[in-house]
C-alpha positions in Angstrom: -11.1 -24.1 27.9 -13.6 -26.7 27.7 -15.7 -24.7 25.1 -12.7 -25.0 23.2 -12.0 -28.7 24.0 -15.5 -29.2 22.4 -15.2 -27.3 19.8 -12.4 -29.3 19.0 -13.9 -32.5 19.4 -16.4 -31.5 16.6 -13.9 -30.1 14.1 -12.0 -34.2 14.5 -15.0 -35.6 13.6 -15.1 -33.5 10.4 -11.9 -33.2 9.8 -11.7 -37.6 10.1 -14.4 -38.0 8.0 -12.2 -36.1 5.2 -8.7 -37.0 5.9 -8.3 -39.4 2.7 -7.7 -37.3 0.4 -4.6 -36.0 1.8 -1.0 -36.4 1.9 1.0 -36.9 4.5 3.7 -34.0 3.6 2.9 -29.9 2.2 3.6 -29.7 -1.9 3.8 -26.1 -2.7 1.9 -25.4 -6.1 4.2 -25.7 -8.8 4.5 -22.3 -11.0 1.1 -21.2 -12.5 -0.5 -24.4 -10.7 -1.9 -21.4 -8.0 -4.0 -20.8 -11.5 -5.0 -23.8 -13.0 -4.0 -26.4 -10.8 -5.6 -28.5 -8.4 -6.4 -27.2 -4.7 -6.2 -28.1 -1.3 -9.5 -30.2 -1.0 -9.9 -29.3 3.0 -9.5 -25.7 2.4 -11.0 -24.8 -0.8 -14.1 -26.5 1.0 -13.9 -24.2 4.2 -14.1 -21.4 1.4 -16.9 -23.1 0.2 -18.5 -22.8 3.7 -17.5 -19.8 3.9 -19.2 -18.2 1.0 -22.2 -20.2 0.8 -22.8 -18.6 4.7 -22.3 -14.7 3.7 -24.0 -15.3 0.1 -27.6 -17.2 1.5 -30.1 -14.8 0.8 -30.9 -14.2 4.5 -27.6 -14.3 6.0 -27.3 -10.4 6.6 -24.6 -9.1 4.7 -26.4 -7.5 2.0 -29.6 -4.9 1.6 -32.1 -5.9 -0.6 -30.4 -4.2 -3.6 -27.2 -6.6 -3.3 -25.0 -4.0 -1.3 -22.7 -5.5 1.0 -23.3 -3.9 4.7 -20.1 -3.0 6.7 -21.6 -5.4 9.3 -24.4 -7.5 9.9 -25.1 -6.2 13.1 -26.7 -2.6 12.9 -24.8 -1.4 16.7 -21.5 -0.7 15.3 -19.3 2.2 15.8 -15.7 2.6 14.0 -14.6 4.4 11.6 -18.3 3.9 9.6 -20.8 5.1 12.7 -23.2 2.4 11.5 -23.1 -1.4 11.0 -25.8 -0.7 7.7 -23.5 2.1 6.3 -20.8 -0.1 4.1 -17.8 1.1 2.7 -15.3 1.3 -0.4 -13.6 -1.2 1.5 -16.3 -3.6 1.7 -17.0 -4.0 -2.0 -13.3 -4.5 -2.7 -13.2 -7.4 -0.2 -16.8 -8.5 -2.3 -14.9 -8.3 -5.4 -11.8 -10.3 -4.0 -14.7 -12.6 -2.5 -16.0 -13.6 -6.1 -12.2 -13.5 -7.8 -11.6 -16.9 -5.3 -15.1 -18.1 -5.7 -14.1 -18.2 -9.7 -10.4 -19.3 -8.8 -12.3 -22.4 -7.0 -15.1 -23.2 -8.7 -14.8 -21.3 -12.4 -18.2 -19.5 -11.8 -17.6 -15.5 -12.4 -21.0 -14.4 -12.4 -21.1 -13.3 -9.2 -17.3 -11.0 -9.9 -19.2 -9.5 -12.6 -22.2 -9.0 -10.1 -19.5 -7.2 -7.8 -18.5 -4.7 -10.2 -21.9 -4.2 -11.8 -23.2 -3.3 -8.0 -20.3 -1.0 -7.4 -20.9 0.9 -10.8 -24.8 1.0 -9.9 -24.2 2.6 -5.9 -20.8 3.4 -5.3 -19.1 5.0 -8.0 -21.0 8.3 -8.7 -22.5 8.6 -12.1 -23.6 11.4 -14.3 -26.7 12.4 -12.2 -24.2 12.6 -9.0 -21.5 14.5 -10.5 -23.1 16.3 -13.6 -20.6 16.7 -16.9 -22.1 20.2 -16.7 -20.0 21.1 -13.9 -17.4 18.8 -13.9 -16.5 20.5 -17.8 -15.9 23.3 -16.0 -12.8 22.3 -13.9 -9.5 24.2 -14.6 -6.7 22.3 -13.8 -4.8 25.2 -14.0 -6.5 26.2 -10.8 -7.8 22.6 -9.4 -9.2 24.0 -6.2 -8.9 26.9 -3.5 -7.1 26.1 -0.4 -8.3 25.8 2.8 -5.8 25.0 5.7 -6.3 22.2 7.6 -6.5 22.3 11.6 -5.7 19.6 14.0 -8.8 19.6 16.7 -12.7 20.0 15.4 -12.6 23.5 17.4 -10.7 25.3 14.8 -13.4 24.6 12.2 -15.0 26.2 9.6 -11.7 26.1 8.1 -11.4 29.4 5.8 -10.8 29.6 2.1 -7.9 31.7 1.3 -7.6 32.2 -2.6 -4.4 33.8 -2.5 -2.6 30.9 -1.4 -0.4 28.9 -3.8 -1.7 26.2 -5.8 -0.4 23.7 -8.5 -1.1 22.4 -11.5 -2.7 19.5 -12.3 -1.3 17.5 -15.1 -3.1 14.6 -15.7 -6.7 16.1 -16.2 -6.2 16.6 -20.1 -5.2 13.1 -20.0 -7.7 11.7 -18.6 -10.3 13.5 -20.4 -8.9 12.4 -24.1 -9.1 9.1 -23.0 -12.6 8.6 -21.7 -14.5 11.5 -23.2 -15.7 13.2 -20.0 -15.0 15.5 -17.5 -16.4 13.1 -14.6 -14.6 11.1 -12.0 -14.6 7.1 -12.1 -13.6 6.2 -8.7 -15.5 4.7 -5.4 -16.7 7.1 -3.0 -15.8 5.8 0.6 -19.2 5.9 2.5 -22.8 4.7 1.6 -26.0 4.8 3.8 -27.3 1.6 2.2 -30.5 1.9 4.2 -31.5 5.4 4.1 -30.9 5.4 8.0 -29.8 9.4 8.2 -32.4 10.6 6.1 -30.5 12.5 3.4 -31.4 10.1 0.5 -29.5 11.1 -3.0 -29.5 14.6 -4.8 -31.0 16.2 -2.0 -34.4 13.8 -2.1 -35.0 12.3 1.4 -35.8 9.1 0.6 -33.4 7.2 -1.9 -31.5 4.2 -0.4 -28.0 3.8 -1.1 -27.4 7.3 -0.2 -23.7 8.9 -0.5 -22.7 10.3 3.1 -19.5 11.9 4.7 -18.6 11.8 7.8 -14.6 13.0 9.0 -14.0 16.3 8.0 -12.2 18.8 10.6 -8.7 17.4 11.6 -7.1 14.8 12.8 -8.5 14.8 16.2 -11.9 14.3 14.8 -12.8 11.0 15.6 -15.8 9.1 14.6 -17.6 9.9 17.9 -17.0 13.2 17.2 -17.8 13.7 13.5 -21.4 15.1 12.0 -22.8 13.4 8.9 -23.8 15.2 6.1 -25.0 14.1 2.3 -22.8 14.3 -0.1 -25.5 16.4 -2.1 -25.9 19.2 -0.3 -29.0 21.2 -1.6 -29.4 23.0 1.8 -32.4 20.8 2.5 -30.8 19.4 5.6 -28.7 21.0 8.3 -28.6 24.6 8.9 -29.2 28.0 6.4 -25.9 26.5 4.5 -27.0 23.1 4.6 -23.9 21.2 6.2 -21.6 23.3 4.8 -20.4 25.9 6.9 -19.5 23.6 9.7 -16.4 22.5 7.6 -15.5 26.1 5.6 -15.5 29.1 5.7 -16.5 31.3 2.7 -18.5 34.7 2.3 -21.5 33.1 0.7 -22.6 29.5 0.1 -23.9 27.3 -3.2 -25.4 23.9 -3.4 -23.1 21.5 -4.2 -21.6 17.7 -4.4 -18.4 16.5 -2.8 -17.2 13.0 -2.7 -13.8 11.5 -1.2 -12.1 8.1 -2.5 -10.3 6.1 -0.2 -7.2 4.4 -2.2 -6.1 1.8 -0.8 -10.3 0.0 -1.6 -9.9 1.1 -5.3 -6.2 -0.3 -5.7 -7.6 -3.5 -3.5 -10.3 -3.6 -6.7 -7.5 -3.7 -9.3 -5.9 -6.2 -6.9 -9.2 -8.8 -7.6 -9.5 -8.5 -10.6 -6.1 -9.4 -11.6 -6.7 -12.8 -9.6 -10.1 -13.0 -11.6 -8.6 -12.3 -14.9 -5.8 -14.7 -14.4 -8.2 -17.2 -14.0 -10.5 -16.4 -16.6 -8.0 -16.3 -19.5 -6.9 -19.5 -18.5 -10.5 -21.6 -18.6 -10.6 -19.3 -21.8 -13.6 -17.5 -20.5 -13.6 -13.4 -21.4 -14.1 -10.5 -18.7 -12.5 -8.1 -20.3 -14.9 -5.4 -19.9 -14.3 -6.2 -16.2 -10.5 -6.0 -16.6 -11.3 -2.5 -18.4 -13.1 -1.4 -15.3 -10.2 -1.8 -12.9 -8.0 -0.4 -15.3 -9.8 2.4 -15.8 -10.2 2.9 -11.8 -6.5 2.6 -11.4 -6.5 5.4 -14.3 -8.0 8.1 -12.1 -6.9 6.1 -9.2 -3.3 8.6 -10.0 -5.1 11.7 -8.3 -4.3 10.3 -5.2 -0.4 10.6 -5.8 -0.8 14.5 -5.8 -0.2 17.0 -3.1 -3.6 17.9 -2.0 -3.0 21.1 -3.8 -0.3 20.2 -6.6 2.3 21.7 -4.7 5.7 20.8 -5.0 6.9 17.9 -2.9 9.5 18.5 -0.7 9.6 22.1 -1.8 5.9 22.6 -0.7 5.9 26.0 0.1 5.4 26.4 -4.1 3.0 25.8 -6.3 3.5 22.9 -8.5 3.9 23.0 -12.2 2.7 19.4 -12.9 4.5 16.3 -12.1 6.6 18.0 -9.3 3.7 17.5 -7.4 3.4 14.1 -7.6 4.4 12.1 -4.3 4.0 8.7 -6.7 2.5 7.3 -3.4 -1.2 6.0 -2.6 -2.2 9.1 -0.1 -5.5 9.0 2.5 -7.6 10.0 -0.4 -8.6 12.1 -3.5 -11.4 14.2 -3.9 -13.9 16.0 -6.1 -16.8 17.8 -6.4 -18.6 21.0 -8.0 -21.7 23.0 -8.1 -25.6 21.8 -8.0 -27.2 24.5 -9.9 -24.4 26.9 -11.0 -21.4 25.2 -12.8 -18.2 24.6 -11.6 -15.9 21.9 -10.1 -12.7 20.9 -8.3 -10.7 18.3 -7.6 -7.7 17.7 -5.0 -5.2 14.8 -4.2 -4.2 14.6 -0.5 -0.6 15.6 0.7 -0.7 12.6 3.7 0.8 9.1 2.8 0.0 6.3 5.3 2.1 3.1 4.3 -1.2 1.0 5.0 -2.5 2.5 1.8 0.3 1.5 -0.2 -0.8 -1.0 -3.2 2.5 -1.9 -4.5 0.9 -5.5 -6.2 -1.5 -3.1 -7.9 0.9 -0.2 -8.8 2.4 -3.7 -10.6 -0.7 -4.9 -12.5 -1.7 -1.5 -13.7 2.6 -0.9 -14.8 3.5 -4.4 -16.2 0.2 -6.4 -17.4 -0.5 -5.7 -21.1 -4.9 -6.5 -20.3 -4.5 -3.8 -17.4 -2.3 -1.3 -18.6 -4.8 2.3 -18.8 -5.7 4.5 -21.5 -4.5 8.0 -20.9 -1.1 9.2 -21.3 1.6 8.5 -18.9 -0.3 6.2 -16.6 1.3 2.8 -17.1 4.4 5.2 -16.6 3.6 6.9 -13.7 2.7 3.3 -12.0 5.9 1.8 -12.8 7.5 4.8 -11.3 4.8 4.7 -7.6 6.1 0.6 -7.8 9.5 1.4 -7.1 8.4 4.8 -4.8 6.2 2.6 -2.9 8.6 -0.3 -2.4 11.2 2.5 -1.2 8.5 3.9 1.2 8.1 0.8 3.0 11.7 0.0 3.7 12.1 3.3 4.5 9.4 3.1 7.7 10.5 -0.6 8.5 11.5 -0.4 12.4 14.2 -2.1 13.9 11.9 -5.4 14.8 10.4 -5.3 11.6 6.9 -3.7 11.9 6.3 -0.7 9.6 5.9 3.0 10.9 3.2 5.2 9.6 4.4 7.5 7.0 5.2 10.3 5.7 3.3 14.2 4.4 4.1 17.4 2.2 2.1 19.7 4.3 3.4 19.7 8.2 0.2 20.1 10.0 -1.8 20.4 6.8 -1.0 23.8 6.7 2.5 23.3 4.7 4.0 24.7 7.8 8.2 24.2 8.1 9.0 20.6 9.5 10.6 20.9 13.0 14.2 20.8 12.9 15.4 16.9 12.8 12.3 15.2 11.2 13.5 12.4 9.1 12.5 13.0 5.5 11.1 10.9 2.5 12.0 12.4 -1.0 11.4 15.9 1.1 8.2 14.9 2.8 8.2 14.9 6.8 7.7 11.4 8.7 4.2 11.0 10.8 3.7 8.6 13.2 0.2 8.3 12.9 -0.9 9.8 9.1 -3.9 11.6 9.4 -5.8 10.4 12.7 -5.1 11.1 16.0 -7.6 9.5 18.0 -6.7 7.0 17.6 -3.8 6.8 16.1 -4.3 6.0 12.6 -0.9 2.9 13.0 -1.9 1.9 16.0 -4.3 -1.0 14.2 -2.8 -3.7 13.6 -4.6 -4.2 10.8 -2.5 -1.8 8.5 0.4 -4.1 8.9 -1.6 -7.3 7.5 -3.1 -5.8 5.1 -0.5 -3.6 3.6 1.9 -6.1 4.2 0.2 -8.9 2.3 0.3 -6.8 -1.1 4.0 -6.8 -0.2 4.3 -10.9 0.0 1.7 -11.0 -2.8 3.9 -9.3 -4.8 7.2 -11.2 -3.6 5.5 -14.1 -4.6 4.8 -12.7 -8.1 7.6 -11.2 -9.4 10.8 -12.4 -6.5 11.6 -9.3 -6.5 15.2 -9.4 -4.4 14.7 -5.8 -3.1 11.4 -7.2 -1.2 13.4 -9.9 0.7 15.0 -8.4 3.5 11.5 -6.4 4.1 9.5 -9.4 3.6 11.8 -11.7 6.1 12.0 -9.2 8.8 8.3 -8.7 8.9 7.6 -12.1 8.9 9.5 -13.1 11.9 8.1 -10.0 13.8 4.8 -11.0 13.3 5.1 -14.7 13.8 7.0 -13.4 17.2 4.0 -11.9 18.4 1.3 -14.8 17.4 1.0 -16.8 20.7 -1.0 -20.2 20.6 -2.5 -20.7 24.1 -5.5 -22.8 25.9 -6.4 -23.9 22.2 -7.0 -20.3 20.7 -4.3 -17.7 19.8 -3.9 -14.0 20.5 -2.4 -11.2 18.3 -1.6 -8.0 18.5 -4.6 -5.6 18.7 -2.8 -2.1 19.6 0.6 -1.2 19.0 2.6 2.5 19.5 5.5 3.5 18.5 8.8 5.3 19.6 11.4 7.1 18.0 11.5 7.6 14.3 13.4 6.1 10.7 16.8 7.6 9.5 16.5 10.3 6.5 16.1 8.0 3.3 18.6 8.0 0.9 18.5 5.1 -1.2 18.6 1.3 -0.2 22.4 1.3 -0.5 22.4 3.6 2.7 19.5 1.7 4.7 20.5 1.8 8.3 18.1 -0.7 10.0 16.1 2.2 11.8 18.1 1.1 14.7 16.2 4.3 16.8 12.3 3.0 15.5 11.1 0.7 17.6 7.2 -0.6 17.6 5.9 -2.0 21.2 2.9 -4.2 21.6 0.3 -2.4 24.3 -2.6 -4.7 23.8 -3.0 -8.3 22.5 -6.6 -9.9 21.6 -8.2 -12.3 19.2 -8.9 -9.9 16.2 -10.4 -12.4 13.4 -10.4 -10.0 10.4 -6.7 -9.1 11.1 -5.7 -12.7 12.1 -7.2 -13.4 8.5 -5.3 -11.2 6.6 -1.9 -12.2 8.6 -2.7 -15.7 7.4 -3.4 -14.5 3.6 0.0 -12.1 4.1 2.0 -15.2 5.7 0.9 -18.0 3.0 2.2 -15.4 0.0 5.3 -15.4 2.1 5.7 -18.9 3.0 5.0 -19.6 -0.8 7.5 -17.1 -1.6 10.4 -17.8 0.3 9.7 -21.9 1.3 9.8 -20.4 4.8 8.0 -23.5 7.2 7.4 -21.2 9.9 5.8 -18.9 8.0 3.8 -21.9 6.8 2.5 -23.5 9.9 1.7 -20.6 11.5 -0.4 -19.5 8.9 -2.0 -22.8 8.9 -2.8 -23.1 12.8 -3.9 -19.7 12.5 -6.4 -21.0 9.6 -7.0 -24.0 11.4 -7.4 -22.1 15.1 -9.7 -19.8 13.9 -12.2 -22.7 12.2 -12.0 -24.5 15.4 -13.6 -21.8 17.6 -14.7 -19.2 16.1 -17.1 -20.6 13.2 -20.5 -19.7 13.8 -23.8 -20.0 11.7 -22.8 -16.8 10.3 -19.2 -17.4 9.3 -16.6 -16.5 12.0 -17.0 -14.7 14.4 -15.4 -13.7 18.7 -17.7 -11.7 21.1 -16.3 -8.1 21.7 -16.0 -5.9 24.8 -16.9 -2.2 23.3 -15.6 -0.5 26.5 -15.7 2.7 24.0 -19.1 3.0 23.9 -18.9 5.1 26.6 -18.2 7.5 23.8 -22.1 7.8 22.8 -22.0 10.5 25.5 -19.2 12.0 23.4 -19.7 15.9 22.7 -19.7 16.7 19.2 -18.3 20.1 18.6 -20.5 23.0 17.1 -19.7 26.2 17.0 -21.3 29.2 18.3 -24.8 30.2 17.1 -24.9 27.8 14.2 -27.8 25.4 14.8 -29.6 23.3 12.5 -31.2 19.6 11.9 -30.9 15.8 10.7 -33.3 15.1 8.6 -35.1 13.2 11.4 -35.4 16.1 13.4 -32.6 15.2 15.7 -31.5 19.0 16.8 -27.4 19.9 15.8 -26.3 22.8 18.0 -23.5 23.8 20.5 -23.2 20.9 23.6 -25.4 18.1 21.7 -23.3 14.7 22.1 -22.9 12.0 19.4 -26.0 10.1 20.6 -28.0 13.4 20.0 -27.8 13.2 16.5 -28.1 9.5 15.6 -31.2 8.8 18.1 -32.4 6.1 16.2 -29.7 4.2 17.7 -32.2 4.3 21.1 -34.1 1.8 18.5 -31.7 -1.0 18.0 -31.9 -4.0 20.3 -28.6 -3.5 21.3 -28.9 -0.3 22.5 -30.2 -1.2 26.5 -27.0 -2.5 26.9 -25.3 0.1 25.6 -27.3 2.3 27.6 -27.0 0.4 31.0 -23.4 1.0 30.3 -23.8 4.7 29.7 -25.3 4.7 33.1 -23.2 2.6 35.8 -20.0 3.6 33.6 -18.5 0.2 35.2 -16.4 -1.7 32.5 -17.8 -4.5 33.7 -21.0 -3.4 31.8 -19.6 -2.6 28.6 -22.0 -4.0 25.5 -20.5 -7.1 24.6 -21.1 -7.6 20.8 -20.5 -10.4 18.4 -19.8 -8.7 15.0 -19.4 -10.1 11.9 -17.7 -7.4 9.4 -18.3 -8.3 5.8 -14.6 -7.3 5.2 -13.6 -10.3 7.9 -15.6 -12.7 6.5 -14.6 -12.1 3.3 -10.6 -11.9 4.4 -11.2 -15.4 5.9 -12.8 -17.0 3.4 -10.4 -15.6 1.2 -7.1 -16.7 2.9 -8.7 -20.4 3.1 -8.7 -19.9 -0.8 -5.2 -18.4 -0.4 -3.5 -21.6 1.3 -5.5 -24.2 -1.1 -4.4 -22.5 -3.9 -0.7 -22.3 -3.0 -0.5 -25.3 -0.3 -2.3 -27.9 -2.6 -1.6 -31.3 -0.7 -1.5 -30.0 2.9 -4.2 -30.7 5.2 -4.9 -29.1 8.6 -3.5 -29.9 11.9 -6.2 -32.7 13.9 -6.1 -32.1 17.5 -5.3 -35.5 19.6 -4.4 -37.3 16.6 -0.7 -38.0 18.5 0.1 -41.6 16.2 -0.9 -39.0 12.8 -2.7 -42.0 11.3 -5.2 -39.0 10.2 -8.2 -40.2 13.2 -8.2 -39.5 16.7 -9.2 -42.8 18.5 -8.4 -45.5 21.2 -4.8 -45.8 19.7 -4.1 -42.1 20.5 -5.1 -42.5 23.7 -3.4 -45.5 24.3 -0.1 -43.3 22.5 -0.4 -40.2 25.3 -0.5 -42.6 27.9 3.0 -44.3 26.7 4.3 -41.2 26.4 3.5 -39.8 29.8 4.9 -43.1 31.6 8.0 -42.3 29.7 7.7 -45.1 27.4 8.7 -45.0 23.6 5.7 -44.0 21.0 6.6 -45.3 17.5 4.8 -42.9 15.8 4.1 -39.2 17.5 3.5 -35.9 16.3 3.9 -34.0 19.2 2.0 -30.8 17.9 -1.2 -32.8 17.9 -0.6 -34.4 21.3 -0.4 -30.6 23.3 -4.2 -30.4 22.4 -4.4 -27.1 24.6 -1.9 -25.2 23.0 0.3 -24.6 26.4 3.7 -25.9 25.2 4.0 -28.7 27.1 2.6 -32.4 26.5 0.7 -33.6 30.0 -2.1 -35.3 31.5 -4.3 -32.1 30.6 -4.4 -33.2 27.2 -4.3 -37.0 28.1 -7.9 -35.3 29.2 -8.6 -33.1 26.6 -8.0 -36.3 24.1 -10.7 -38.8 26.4 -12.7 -35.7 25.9 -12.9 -36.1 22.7 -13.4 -39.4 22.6 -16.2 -39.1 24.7 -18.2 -36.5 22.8 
């Protein structure tokens, strides 16, 4: 508490120092003002701090090349295994980053940097996916099935070429309207560093290197995954390279395989729209940029399509085109073909998580004229996955307002029969958890705030009146379960779920989900997710004039600056008690050995620590290891991270509320007369007030200093504390 009570302190002094420029009551941008208008001085600043901090050439978030890192701090394990691997993800958030830094200060350079840096690593180019072998796709025959299992142990999955599969229908398409055969879409992983070893096309030593990780089921969880290079020349690994770990087949040929996630591409349409907006008005062109995105959300359409263009709700069949189409954004598409014989393949993925939903993209790439794509059908076929999308998410909307997981056309990724019962979407079975298992893949938190912030976003675009009753009953859920306590906050950090939604049949037959019900089993001080609640609640409160909505979002903003701003940008120490999971065992099966290209050995028994020793060289690692030892929580590796997608989310929801909140400053701790200081007067105010005497002036938020809900001689302390320091 005292930390806190001094942190405070310093934030009045600051804040005092720059309380004349505002007003004493919240002036909502007025329409197209969020573009061109003036800004909330206080917060566009904080973004300021914010993004000088992550952009100073040492901070840490970048290599040498100008790649963002998933996280400064190399000990990290998630869904990346690495804190220098980034992400899809990260250089969305890098885009969105330099679409506000243009928004506030009408420099674009750096969004242009953002997509220049993505075309250069990211997004495979000719040398990754040669137009020699991509030609030779078929999209009458897009790829051979394999089924999918749910536990590592059932893998190499087996290729069965009798087994139905569709059509694809937008390949011609696509083709006609850029000229090749090759994919333009982010692959999800990167080894920025080199760390693995694999390098690019097979060579060792490139940086930037394209990786994969997850591939055998939805039990397969990071700990218990084996990397592998995208390239697989057979230099690495075992006599097949990497690749019969994952499939079975009678013989084996060097080849390249990449995997998109959606929801980072669709996030990269999302910037640029903000960027463009901008840009046309200071009458300053980015239209190649624009093109870009556009293009992106072009290809971006794969990911609507059964894994294997089957038919959706009929998936038993083979597709003949467009009956394949789930006109959702699914866990990812795919491609890849042949290294030194020629041929390719390309799938979509049957599995539709409603955190991947873009339905604020699936808008820009339908409606705006600058975005609208090249090849036929697409602007179409987005119009069409806006209204599917919009459906999908009132569809899983439980009973207190949270959102379920989704919905597949293959039962157990093997297009088995759905059990008898299992609510249905368009014919497609609901999931609890899409895709992962361990954990479950809607048990983050952080798929609500982001997902649900395209939703607001788009609420506040367009006012859309079927978005209302979604967008008001998520809103009050969420700023249920934000408690403000001892002068920080906590959230939600793990959530389960129970029961499931009622078949969908259109919104005239919604039923509530009275039998899907969301409960709360861990609560914490997430900052990335607290960031994008705060960018998802300021849409909202714009939106809908909802105050609630508005203050929380602002203590939130302001709760976070408080505390939690460091010399890095934001950041809240972490307890990893699942790093006991370094002495996970990584399945392999029996008789196939191999190696990393460090030597590290890959065979039956080895854990996950086994084949990432170079961990045992990061200075985090001796706690890690003392707590591999004991096994007492109490020793768990206690980590302050700082995730380039957090800081980014931050700095981007301080943009967020300056653009739409113009006039309203933050909330000053102790300042109980609101004369904008926190001095003598204030503590001659409290003291009134706690003799029972009248207080003419007295803003009762400021005067409970510790957040507790009651007003009391603890913050009659807290506020000589301040005065004090």
């Amino acid at each position: 508490m005292r930390k806190g009570i001094k942190r405070i302190s310093a934030m009045a002094v600051a804040a005092s120092m720059s309380l004349s420029v505002m007003v004493p009551s919240a002036v909502l941008a007025a329409p197209g003002d969020e573009i061109t208008g003036p800004v909330n001085p206080i917060y566009a600043e904080r973004f300021n701090t914010m993004y000088s901090k992550i952009m100073a050439p040492n901070s840490g978030y970048f290599s040498p090349d100008g790649v963002p890192y998933h996280t400064i701090e190399t000990m990290n394990v998630e869904a990346p295994d690495y804190g220098h691997v980034t992400t899809s993800e990260a250089f969305s958030y890098y885009m969105w980053l330099e679409a506000m830094n243009g928004r506030l200060n009408g420099d674009f350079s750096g969004f242009k940097k953002s997509w220049e840096i993505a075309e250069k690593y990211i997004i495979p180019s000719e040398l990754d996916q040669p137009e020699t072998s991509m030609s030779r796709y078929d999209p009458n025959k897009p790829a051979t099935y394999a089924p999918e299992w749910q536990d590592p142990s059932k893998y190499p999955a087996q290729l069965d070429t009798s087994a139905p599969v569709g059509r694809d229908p937008i390949n011609s398409g696509l083709k006609s309207a850029y000229g090749t055969s090759m994919i333009y879409g982010m692959h999800w992983l990167l080894d920025v560093d080199n760390w693995y070893g694999f390098g690019n096309r097979g060579d060792g030593t490139s940086k930037n290197s394209y990786i994969n990780t997850f591939q055998r089921g939805e039990q397969e969880s990071t700990w218990e995954t084996i990397p592998q290079p995208c390239w697989d020349a057979m230099k690495f690994g075992g006599r097949n390279g990497f690749l019969d770990l994952f499939t079975g087949d009678s013989s084996y040929a060097q080849q390249f395989k990449y995997t998109n996630a959606p929801d980072a591409d669709a996030r990269a349409v999302q910037a640029t729209y903000l960027a463009n907006q901008v840009a046309k008005a200071k009458g300053i062109n980015i239209s190649t940029y624009v093109q870009k995105a556009s293009k992106m959300g072009d290809y971006l359409r794969y990911a609507m399509f059964d894994k294997y263009f089957r038919k959706v709700g009929d998936s038993k069949q083979a597709g003949t085109g467009y009956d394949a189409c789930m006109y959702l954004l699914s866990w990812y598409y795919a491609w890849g073909g042949g290294v030194t014989s020629q041929w390719s393949w390309i799938i979509g993925s049957s599995h539709n998580h409603f955190g991947y939903q873009n339905p604020f993209a699936a808008y820009v790439l339908s409606a705006d004229a600058d975005f609208k794509p090249k090849a036929a059908n697409s602007s179409a076929d987005w119009a069409k996955s806006l209204d599917r999308q919009i459906e999908f998410y009132q569809w899983l909307q439980s009973a207190e307002g949270a959102i379920a997981g989704g919905a597949s056309n293959s039962y157990n990724g093997r297009y088995e029969t759905w059990p008898a019962g299992t609510s249905t979407f368009y014919g497609m079975g609901y999931v609890e958890n899409p895709v992962y298992a361990d954990p479950g893949s809607n048990t983050w938190p952080g798929m609500q705030a982001w997902s649900m912030q395209r939703i607001m976003q788009l609420y506040y675009e367009t006012g859309d009146s079927r978005l209302k009753n979604l967008a008001d009953k998520w809103a009050a859920w969420i700023i249920s379960e934000i408690k403000f306590e001892d002068g920080t906050f906590t959230i939600p950090t793990t959530i389960d779920w129970e029961g499931q939604p009622d078949t969908w049949n259109g919104f005239s037959s919604f039923t509530g989900n009275p039998n899907l019900h969301v409960i709360v089993t861990a609560r914490g001080r997430d900052l990335g997710v607290a960031s994008s609640i705060i960018n998802a609640l300021t849409y909202y409160a714009a939106a809908s004039g909802n105050q609630a909505a508005k203050e929380t979002a602002k203590k939130l903003l302001d709760t976070i600056w408080v505390n939690y701003a460091d010399e890095k940008g934001i950041g809240a120490p972490e307890t990893r008690l699942d790093y006991s999971r370094f002495n996970q065992e990584v399945y392999v099966p029996a008789g196939w050995s191999g190696t990393m290209p460090n030597g590290d050995k890959i065979q039956p028994g080895i854990k996950f620590i086994d084949i990432r020793s170079k961990y045992k060289q990061d200075p985090n690692w001796p706690q890690v290891e003392r707590y591999l030892q004991t096994g007492r929580d109490e020793d768990a590796p206690t980590i302050t991270y700082h995730r380039f997608w957090a800081q980014a989310e931050y700095a981007v929801a301080c943009g967020v509320y300056a653009m739409l909140f113009p006039t309203d400053g933050p909330s000053l701790k102790g300042d109980v007369n609101d004369d904008g200081s926190v001095d003598a007067l204030d503590l001659a105010a409290m003291k009134m007030y706690l003799l029972g005497n009248n207080v003419a002036s007295w803003n009762a938020a400021n005067a409970d200093v510790n957040d507790d809900g009651s007003i009391d001689a603890i913050d009659f302390a807290a506020i000589k504390k301040i005065l004090l320091s």
